[in-house]
TIRO-2110 file (N, C-alpha, C; in Angstrom, 1 decimal):
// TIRO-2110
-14.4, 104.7, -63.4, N, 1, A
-15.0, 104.5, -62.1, CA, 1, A
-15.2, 103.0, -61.9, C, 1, A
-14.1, 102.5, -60.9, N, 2, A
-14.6, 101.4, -60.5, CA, 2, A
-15.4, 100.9, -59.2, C, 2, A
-16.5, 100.5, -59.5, N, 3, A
-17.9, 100.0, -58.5, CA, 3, A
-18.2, 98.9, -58.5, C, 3, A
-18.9, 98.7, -57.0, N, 4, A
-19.4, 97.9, -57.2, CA, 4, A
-19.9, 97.9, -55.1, C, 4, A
-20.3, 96.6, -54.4, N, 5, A
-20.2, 97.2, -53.3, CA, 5, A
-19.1, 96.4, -52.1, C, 5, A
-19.4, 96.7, -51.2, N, 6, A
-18.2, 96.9, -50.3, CA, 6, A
-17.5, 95.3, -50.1, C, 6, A
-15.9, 95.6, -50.6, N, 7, A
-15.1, 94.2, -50.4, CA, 7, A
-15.2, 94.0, -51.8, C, 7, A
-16.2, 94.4, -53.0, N, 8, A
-15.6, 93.6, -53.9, CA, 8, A
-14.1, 94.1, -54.8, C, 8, A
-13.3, 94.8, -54.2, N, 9, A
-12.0, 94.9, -55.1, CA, 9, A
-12.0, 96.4, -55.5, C, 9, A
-12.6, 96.5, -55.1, N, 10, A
-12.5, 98.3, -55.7, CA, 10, A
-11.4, 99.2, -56.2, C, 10, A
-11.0, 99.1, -54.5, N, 11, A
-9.4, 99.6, -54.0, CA, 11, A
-8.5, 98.8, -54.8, C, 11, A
-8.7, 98.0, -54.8, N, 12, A
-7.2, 96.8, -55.0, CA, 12, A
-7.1, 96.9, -56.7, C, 12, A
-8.5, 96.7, -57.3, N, 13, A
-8.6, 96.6, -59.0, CA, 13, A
-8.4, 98.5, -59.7, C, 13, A
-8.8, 99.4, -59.1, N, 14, A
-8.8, 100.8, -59.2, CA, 14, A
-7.2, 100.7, -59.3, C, 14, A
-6.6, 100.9, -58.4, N, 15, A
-5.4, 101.4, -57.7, CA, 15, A
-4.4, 100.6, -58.4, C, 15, A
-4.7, 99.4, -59.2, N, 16, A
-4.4, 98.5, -60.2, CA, 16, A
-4.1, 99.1, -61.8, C, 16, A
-5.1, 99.4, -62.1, N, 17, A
-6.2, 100.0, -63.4, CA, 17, A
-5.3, 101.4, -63.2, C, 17, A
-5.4, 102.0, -62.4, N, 18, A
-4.4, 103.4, -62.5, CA, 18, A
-3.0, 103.2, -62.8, C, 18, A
-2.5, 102.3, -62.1, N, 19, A
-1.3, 102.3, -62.2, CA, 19, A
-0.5, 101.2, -64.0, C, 19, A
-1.7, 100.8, -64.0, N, 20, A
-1.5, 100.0, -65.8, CA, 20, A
-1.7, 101.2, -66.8, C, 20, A
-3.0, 102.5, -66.7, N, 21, A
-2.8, 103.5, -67.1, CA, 21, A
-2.5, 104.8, -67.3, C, 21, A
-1.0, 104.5, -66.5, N, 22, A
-0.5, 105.9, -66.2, CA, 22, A
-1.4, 107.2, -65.7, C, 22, A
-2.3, 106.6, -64.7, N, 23, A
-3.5, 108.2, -64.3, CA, 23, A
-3.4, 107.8, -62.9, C, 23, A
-4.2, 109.0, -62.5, N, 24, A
-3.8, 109.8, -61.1, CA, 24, A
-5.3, 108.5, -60.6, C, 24, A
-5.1, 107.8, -59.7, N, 25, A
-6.3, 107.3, -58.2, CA, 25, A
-6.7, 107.9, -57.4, C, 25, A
-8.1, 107.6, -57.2, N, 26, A
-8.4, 108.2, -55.9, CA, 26, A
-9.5, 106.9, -55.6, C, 26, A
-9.7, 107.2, -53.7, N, 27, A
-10.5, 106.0, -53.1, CA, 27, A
-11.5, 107.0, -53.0, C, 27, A
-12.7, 106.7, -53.0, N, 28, A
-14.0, 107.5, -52.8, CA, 28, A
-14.1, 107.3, -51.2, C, 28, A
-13.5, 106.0, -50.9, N, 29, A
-13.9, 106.3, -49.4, CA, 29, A
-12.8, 107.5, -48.7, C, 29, A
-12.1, 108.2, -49.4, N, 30, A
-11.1, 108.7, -48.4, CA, 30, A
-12.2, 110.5, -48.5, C, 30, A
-13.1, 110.5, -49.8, N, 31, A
-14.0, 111.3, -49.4, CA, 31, A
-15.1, 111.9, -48.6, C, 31, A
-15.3, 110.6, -48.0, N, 32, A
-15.7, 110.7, -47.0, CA, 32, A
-16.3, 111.5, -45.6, C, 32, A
-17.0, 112.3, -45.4, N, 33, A
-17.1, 113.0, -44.3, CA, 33, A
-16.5, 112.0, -43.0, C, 33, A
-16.5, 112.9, -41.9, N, 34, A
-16.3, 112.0, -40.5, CA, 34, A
-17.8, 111.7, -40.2, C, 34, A
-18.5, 112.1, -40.2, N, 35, A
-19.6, 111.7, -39.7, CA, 35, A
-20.7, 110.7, -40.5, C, 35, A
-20.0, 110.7, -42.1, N, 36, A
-20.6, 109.3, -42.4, CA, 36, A
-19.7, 108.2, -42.2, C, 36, A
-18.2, 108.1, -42.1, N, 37, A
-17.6, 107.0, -41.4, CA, 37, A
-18.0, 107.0, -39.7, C, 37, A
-18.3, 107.6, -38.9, N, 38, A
-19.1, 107.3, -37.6, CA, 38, A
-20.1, 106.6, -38.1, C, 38, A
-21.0, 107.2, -39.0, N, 39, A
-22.3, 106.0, -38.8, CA, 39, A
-22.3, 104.6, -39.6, C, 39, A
-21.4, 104.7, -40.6, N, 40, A
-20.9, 103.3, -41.1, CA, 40, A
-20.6, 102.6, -39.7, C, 40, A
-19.6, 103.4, -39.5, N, 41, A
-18.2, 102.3, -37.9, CA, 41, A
-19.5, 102.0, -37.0, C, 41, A
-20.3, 102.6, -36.8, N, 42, A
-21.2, 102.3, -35.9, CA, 42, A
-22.4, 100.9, -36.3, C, 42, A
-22.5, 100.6, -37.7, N, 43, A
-23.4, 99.9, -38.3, CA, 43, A
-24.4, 100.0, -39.0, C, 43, A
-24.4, 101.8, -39.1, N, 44, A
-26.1, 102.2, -39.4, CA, 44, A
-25.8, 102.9, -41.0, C, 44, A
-26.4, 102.2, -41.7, N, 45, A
-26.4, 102.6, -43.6, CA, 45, A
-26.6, 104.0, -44.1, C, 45, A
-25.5, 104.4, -45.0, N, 46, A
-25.9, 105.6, -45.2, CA, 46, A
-27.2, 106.0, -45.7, C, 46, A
-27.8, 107.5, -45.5, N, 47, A
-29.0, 107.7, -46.5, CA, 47, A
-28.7, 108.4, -47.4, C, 47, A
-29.5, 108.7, -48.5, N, 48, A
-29.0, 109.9, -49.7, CA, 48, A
-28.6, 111.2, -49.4, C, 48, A
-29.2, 111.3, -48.5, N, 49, A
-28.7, 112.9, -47.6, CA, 49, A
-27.8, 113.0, -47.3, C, 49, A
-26.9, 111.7, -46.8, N, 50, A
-25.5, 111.3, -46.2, CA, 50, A
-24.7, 111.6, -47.6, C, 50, A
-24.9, 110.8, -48.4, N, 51, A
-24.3, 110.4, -49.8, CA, 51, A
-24.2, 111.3, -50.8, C, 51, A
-25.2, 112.5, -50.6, N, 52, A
-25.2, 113.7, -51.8, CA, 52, A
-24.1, 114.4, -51.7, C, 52, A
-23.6, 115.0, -50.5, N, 53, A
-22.4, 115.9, -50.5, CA, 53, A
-20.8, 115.0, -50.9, C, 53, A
-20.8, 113.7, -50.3, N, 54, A
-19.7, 113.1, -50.7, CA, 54, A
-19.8, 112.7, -52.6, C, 54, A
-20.6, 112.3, -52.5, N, 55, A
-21.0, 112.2, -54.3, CA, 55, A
-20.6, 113.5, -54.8, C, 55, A
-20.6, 114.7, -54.4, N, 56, A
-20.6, 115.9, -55.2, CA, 56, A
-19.0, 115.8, -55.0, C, 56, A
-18.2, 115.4, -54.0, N, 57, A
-16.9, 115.8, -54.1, CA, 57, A
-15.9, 114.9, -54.6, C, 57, A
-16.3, 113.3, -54.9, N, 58, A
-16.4, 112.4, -56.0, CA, 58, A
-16.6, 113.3, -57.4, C, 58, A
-17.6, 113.7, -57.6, N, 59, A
-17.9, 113.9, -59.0, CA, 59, A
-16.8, 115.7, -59.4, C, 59, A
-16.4, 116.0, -58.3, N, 60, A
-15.6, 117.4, -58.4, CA, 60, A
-14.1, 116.4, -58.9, C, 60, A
-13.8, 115.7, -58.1, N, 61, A
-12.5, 115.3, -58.3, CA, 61, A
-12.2, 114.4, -60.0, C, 61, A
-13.3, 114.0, -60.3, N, 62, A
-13.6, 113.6, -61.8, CA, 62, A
-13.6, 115.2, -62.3, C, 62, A
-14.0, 115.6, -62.7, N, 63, A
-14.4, 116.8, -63.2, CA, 63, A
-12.7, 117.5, -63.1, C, 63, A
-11.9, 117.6, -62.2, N, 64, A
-10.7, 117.8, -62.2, CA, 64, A
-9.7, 117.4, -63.1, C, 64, A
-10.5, 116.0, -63.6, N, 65, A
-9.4, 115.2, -64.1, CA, 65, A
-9.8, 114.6, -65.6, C, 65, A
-9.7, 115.8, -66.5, N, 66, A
-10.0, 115.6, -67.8, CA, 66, A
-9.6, 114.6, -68.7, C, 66, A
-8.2, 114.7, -68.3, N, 67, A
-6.8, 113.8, -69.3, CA, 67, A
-7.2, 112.0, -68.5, C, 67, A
-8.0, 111.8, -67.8, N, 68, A
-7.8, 110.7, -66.7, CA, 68, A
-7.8, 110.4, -65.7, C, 68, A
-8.4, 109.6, -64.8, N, 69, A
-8.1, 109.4, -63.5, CA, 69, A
-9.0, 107.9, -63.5, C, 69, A
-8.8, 107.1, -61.9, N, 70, A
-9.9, 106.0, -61.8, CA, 70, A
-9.9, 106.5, -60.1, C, 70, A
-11.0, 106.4, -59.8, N, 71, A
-11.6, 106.3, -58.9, CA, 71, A
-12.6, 105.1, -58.7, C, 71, A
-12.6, 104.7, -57.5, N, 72, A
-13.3, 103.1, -56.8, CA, 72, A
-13.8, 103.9, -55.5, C, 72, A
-15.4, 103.8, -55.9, N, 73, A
-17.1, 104.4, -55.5, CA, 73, A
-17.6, 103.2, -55.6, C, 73, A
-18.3, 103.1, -54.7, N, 74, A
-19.6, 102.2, -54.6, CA, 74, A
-20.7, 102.7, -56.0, C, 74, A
-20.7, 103.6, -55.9, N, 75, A
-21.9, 103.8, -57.0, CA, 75, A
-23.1, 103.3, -57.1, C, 75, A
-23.8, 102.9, -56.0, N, 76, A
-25.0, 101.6, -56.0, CA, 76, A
-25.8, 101.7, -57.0, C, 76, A
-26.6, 103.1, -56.5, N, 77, A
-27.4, 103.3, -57.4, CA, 77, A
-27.4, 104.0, -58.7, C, 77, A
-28.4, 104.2, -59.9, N, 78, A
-28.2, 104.9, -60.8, CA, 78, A
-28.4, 106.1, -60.5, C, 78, A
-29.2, 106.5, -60.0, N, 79, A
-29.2, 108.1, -59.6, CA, 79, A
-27.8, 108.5, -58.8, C, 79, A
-27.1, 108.0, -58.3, N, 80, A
-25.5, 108.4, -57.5, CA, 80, A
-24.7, 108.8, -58.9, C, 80, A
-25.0, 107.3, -60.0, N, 81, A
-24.2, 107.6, -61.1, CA, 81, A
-24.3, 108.6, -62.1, C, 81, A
-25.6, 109.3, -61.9, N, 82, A
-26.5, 110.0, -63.0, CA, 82, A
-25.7, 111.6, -62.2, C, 82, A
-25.5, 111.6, -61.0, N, 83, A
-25.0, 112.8, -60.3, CA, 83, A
-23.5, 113.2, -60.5, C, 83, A
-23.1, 111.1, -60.5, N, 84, A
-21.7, 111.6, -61.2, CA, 84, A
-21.2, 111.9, -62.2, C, 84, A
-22.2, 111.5, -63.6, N, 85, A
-22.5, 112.2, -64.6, CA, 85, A
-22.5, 113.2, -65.1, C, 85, A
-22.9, 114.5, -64.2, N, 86, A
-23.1, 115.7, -64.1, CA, 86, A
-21.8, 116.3, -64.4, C, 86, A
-21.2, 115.9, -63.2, N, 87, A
-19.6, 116.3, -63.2, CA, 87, A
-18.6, 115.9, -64.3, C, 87, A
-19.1, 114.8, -64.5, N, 88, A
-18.1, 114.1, -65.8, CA, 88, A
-19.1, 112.9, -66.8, C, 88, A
-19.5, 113.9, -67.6, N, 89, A
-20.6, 112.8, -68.6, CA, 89, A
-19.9, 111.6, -69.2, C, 89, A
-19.1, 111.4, -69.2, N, 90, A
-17.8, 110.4, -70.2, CA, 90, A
-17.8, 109.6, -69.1, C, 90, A
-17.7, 110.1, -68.4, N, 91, A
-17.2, 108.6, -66.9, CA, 91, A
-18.0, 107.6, -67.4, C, 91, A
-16.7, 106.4, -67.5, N, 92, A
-16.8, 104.8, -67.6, CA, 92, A
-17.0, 104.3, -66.5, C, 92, A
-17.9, 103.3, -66.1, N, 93, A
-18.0, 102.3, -65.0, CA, 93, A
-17.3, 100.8, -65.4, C, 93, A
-16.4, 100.4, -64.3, N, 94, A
-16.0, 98.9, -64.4, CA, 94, A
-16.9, 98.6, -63.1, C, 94, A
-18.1, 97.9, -63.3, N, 95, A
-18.8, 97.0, -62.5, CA, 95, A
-18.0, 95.9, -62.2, C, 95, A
-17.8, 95.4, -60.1, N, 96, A
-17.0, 94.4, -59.9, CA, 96, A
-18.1, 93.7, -59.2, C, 96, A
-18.7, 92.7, -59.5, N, 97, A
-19.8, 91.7, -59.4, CA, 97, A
-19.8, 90.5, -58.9, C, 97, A
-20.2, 89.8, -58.1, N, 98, A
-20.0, 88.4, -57.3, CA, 98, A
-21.0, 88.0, -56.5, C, 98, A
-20.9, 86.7, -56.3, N, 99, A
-21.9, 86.4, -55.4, CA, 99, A
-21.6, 87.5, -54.1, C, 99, A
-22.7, 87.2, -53.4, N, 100, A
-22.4, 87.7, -51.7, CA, 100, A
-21.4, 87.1, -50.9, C, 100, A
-21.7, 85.5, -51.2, N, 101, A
-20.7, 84.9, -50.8, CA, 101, A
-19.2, 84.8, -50.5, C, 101, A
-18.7, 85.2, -51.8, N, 102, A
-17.5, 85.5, -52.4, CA, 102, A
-17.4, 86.9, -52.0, C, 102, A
-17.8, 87.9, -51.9, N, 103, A
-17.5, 89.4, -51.7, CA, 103, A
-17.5, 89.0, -49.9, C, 103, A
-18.3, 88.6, -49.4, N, 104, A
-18.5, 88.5, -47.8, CA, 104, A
-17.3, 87.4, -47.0, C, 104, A
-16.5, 86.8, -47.8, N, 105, A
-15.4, 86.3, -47.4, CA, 105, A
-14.2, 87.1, -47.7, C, 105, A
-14.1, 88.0, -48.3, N, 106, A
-13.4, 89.1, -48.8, CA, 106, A
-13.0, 90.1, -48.0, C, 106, A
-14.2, 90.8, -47.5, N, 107, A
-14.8, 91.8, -46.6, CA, 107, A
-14.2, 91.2, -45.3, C, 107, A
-14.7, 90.1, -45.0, N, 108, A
-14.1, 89.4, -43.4, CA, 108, A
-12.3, 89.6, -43.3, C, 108, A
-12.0, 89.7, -44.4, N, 109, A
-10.3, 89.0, -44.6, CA, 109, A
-9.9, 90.7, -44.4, C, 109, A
-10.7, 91.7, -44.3, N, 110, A
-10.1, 92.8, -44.1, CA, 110, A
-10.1, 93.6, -43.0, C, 110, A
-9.9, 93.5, -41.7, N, 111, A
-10.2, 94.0, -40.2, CA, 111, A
-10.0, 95.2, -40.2, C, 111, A
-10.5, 96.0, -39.4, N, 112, A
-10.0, 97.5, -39.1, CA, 112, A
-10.8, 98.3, -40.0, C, 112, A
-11.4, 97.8, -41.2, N, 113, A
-12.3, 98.7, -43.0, CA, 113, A
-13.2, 99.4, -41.7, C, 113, A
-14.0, 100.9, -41.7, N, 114, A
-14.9, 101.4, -41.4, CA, 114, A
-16.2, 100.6, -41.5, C, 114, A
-16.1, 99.8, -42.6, N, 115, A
-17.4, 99.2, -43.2, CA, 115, A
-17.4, 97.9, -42.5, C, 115, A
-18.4, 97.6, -41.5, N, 116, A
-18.6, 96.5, -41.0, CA, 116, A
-19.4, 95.2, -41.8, C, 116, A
-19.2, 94.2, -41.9, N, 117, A
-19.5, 92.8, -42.9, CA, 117, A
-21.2, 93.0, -42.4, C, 117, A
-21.6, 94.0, -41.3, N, 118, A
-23.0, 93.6, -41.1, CA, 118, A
-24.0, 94.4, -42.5, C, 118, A
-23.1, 95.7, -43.2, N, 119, A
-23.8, 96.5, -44.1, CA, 119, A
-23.7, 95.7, -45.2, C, 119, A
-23.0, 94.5, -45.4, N, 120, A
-22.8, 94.1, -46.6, CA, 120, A
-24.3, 93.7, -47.5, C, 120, A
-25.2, 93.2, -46.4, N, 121, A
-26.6, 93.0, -47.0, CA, 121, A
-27.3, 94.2, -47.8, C, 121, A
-27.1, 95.3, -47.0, N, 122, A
-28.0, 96.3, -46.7, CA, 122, A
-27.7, 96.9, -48.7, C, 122, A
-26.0, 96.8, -48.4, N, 123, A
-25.2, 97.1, -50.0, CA, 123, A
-26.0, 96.2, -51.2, C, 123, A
-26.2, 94.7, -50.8, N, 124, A
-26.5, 94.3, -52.0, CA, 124, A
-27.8, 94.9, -52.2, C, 124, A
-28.9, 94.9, -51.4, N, 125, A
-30.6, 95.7, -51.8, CA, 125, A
-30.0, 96.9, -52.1, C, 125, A
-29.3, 97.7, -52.0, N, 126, A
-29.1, 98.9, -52.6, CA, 126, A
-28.9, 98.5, -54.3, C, 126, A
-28.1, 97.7, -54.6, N, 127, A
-27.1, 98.1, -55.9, CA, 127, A
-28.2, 97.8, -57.3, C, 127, A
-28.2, 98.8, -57.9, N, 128, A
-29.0, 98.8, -59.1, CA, 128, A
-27.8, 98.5, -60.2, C, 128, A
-27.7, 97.7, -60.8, N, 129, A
-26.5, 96.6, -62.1, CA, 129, A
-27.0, 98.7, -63.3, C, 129, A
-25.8, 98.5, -63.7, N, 130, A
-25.8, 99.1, -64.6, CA, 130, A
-26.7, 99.0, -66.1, C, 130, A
-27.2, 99.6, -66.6, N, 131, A
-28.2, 100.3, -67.7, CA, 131, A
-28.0, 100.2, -68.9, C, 131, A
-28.6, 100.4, -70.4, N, 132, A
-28.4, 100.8, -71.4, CA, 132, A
-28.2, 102.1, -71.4, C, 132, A
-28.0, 103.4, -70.6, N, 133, A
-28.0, 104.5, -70.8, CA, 133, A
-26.2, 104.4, -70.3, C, 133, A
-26.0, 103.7, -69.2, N, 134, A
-24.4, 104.2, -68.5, CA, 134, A
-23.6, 102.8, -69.9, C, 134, A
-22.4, 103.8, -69.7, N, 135, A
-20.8, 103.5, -70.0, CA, 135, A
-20.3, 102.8, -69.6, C, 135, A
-19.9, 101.5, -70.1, N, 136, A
-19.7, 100.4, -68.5, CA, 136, A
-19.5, 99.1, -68.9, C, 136, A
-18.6, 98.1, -68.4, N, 137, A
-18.8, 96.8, -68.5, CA, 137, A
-19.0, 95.9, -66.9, C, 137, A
-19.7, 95.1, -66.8, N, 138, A
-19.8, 94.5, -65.6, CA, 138, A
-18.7, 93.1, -65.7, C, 138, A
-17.8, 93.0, -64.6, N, 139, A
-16.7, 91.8, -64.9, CA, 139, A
-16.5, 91.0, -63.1, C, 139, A
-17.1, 89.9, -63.5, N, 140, A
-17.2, 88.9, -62.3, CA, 140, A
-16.2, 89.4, -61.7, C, 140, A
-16.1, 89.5, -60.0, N, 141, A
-14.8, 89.7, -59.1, CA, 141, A
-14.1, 88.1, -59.0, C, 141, A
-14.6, 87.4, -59.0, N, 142, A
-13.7, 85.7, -59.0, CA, 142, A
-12.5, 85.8, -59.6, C, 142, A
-12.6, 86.8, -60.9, N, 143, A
-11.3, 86.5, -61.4, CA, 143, A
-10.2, 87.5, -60.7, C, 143, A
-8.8, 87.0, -61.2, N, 144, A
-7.8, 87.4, -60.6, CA, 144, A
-7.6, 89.1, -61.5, C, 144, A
-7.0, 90.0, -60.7, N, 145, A
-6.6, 91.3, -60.6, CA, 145, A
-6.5, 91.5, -62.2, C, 145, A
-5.1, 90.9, -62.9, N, 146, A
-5.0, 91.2, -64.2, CA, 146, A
-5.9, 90.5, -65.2, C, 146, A
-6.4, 89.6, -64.8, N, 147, A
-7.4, 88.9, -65.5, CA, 147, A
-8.6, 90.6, -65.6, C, 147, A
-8.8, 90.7, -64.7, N, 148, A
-10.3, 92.1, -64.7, CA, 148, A
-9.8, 93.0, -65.5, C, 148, A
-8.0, 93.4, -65.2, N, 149, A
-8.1, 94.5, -65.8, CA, 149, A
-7.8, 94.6, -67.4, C, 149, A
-7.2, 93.1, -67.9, N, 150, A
-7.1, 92.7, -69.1, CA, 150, A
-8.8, 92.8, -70.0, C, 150, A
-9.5, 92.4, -69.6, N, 151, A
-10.6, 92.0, -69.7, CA, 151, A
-11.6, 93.6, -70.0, C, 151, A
-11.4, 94.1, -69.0, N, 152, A
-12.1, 95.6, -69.4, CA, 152, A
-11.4, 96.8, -70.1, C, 152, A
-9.9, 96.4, -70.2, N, 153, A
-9.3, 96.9, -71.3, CA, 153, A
-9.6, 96.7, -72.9, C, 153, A
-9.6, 95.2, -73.3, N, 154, A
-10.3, 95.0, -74.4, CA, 154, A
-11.5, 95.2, -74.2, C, 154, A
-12.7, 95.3, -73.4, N, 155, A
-14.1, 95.5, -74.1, CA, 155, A
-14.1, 96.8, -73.8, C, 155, A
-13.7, 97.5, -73.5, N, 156, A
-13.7, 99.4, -73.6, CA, 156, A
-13.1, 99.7, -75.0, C, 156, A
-11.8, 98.8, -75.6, N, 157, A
-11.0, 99.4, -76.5, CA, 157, A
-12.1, 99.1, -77.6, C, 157, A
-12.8, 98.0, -78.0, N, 158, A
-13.4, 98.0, -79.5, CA, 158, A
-14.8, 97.1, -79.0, C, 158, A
-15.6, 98.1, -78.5, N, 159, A
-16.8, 97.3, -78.0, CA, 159, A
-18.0, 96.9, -79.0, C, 159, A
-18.2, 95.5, -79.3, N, 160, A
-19.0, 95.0, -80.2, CA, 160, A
-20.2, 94.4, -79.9, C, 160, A
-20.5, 94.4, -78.9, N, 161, A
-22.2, 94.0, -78.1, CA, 161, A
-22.5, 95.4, -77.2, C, 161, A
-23.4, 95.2, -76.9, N, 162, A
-24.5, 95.8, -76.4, CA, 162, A
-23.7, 95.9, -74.6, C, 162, A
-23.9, 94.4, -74.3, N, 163, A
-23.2, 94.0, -73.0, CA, 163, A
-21.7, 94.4, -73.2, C, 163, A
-21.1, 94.7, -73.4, N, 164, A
-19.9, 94.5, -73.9, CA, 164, A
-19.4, 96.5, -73.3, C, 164, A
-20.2, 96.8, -73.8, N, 165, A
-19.8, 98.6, -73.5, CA, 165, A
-21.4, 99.2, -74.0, C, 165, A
-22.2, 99.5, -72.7, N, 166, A
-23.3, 100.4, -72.6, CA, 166, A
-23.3, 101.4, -73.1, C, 166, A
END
C-alpha cells in the first residue's frame, strides 16, 4: 500500500513499485463512489461515512490478491489502515512524506485530478504518520521515482531498526 496524501506520488511511485514487482496495480481513487468524487470536485472533504464503504472495497481488492498487488490509498488515518488490515493483515505501507510545500506544487502541476489543491490542507490535519503496530517504512517524496522504490525495497528486504520496518 502506497500512502500518503493527495499529490504526493502515489499513482506515479505505486504503478512504478508494480511494475518493478511483477504484481497486478490498482488506484484507490478509481474506487471511488460517484458521489464521493462530486463532493471532492466540489471542495467539500470526505467524512468516515464517505470513506467506510470505499475502504471496504480497497481492502476486498487486497484480500483478492494473496500472491501480491500495490495499491496507492491515501490511508490518512490509522483506523482506515486498521480496516485495511482486516482484509489483509500482512499489508505493507510505503509512506510518501514531504513538506506541504513540495506536495502542493505537485498537486498544482496536475489539472483536471477530482482533488482540488484547496483539500490539500484539510489532508495534511487528517494524516496520522504510521505506528509501531503498522508494517511500513516512511520515505521522503523529494526523491526521484527509483530512488523511493530502491530504498523501500532494501528496508522491507532485511529490516534492522525499528524505523526501518514497523
Amino acid at each position: 500500500m502506497v500512502m500518503g496524501v493527495s499529490g504526493s506520488g502515489k499513482s506515479t511511485v505505486g504503478a512504478a513499485l508494480s511494475q518493478r514487482l511483477r504484481v497486478p496495480f490498482a488506484d484507490a481513487d478509481d474506487f471511488h463512489p460517484p458521489a464521493n468524487i462530486a463532493k471532492m470536485t466540489a471542495g467539500q472533504p470526505l467524512d468516515d461515512d464517505d470513506r467506510h464503504p470505499w475502504l471496504e472495497a480497497i481492502g476486498e481488492w487486497l484480500a483478492a490478491h494473496p500472491d501480491g498487488g500495490v495499491m496507492s490509498c491515501s490511508a490518512l488515518k490509522h483506523r482506515y489502515r486498521d480496516q485495511l488490515r482486516r482484509h489483509c493483515p500482512d499489508v505493507e505501507f510505503l509512506h510518501l512524506a514531504g513538506a506541504a510545500e513540495v506536495i502542493g506544487r505537485r498537486q498544482a502541476s496536475r489539472p483536471g485530478h477530482f482533488m482540488p489543491a484547496s483539500l490539500l490542507a484539510s489532508q495534511f490535519a487528517t494524516l496520522e504518520p504510521l505506528t509501531d503496530d503498522e508494517r511500513g517504512v516512511t520515505i521522503d517524496v523529494a526523491r526521484d521515482i527509483d530512488s523511493i522504490i530502491e530504498t523501500y525495497l532494501e528496508l522491507t528486504a532485511s529490516p534492522t531498526t525499528e524505523q526501518e520496518h514497523r
